[in-house]
C-alpha positions in Angstrom: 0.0 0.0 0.0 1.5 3.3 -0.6 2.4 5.6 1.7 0.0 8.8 2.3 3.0 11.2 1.8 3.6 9.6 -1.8 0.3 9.9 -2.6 0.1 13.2 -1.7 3.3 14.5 -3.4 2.2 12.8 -6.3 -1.4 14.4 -6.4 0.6 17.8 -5.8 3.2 16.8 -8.8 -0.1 15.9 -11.0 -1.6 19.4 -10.4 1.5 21.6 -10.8 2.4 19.1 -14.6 -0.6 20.7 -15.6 0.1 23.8 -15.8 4.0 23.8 -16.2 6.8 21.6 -17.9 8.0 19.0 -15.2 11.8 20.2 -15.7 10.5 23.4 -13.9 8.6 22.0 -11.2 10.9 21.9 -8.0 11.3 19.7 -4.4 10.3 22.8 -2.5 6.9 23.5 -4.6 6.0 20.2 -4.2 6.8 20.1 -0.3 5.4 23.5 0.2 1.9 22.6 -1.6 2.2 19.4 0.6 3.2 20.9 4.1 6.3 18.5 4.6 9.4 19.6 4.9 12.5 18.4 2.6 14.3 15.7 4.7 10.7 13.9 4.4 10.6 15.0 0.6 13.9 12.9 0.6 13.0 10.0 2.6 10.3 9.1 -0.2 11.9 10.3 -3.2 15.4 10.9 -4.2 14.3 14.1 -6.9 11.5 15.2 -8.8 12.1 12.7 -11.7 11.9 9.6 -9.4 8.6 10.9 -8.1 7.9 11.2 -11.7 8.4 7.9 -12.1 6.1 6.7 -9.5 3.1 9.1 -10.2 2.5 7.8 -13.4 3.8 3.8 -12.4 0.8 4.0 -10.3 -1.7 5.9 -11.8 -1.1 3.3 -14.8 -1.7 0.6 -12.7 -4.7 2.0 -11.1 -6.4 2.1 -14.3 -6.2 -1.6 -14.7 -7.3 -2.4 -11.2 -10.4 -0.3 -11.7 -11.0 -2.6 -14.3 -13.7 -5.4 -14.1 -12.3 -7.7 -16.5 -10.6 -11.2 -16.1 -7.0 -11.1 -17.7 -7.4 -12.0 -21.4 -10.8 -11.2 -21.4 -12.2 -8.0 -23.3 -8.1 -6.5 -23.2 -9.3 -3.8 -25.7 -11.4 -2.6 -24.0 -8.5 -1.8 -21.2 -6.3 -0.5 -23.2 -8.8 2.0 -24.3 -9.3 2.9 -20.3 -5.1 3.9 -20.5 -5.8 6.4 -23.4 -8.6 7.4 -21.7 -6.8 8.1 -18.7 -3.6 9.9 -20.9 -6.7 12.2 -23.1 -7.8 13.4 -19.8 -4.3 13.7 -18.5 -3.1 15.5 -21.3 -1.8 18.7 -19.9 0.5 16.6 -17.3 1.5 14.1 -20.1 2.7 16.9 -22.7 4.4 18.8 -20.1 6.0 15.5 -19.4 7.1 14.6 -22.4 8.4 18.0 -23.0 11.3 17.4 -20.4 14.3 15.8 -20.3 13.1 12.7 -19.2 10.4 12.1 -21.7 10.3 8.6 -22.0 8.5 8.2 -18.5 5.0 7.2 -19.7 6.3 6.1 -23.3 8.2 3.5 -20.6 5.4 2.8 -18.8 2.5 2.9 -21.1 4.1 0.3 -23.1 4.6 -1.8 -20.2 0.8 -1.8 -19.6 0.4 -2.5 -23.2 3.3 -5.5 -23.3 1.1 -6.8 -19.8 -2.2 -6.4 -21.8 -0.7 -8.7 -24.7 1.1 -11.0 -22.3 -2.5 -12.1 -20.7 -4.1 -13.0 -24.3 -1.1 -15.1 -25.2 -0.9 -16.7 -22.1 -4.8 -17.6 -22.6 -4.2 -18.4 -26.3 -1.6 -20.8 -25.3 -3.3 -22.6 -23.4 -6.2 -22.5 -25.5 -3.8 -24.4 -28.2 -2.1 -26.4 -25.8 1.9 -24.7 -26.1 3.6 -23.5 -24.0 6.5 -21.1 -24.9 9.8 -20.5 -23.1 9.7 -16.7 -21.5 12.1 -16.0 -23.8 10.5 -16.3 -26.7 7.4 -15.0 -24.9 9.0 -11.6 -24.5 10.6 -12.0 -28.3 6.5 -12.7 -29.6 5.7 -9.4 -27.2 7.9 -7.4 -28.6 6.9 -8.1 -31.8 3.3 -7.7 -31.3 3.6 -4.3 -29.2 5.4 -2.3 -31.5 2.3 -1.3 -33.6 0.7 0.2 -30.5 3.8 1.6 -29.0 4.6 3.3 -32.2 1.0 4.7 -32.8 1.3 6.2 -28.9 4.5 7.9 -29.6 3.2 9.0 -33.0 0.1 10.2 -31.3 2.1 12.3 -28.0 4.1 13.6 -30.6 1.4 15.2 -32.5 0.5 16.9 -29.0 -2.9 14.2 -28.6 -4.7 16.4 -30.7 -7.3 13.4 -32.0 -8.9 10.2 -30.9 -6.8 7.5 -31.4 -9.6 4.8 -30.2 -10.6 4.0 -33.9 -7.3 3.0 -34.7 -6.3 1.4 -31.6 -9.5 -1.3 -32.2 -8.8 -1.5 -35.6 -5.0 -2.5 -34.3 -6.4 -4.8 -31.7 -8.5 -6.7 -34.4 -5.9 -7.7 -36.4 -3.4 -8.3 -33.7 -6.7 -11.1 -32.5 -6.4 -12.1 -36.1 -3.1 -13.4 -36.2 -1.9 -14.4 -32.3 -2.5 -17.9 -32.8 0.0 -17.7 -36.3 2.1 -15.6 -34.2 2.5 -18.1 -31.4 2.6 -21.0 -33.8 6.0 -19.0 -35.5 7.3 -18.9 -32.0 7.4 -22.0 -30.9 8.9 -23.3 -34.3 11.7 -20.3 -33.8 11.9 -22.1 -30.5 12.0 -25.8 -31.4 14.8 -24.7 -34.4 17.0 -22.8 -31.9 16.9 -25.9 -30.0 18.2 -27.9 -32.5 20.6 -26.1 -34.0 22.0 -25.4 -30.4 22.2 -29.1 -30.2 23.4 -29.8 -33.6 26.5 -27.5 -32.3 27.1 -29.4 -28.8 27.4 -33.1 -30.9 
């Protein structure tokens, strides 16, 4: 459970993001719109960015555990709830993103996304009785979450200035379309790494 002094420097570093760029946002507005002094700023966080890193860590995963669905089950649908959560975020995203450290909820966005993924081809696995090696689970999820990664940063960079949801479904339908190929190819990639690393033991 976090603590109620993150929490609350975290709802004070969402309020001041929307309004100015996070590289100008410092430890003593944040403790002074909290009423805490800097050792305790300190004993949480080691700088802004950290907190940073945190704020939207959480708020990410608090949009998934607001969620009613089962994992695998109606994953769209989700990942519309993040971009729902970023549109009405905007402000503190852009401001983000227009820092030196802009890659914060690129990181963590695509993590959601990549833990989205990761449930459907666990289910889909199972529904076709295979069982990949994590490794070439994380190989399959990196292949499958660069369309939506890229269409995010394409979309932050254009300053969120349209709905992306159309495209995002569209995405999702043919990423449901070909999962079962996908994981098919993977486990052959698996099976012929295998061998040849055998081949080159005898």
């Amino acid at each position: 459970m976090s603590d109620t002094t993150e929490i609350a420097l975290a709802t004070a570093l969402g309020e001041k993001m929307r309004t100015k760029p996070l590289s100008k946002i410092t430890v003593t507005e944040l403790t002074e719109a909290v009423g805490i002094n800097r050792q305790t700023f300190y004993y949480h966080f080691k700088d802004v960015e950290s907190l940073t890193w945190w704020f939207f860590r959480t708020s990410l995963e608090n949009v998934f555990k607001n969620s009613s669905s089962q994992p695998g089950e109606n994953w769209a649908e989700s990942l519309l709830k993040v971009f729902d959560y970023a549109s009405i975020n905007k402000d503190i995203i852009l401001n983000a993103v227009s820092s030196d450290n802009h890659d914060m909820f690129d990181y963590y966005l695509k993590a959601s996304i990549e833990n989205l993924l990761l449930q459907v081809v666990k289910k889909r696995e199972q529904a076709l009785n295979i069982k990949l090696s994590s490794e070439s689970e994380t190989d399959l999820l990196d292949f499958v979450t660069y369309p939506f990664a890229y269409e995010t940063r394409l979309w932050i960079k254009k300053g969120m200035t349209y709905d992306p949801s159309s495209k995002i479904l569209k995405m999702a339908e043919f990423f449901e379309a070909d999962i079962d190929t996908n994981i098919k190819v993977a486990l052959y990639l698996e099976k012929a790494k295998q061998t040849n690393g055998e081949k080159q033991h005898d």
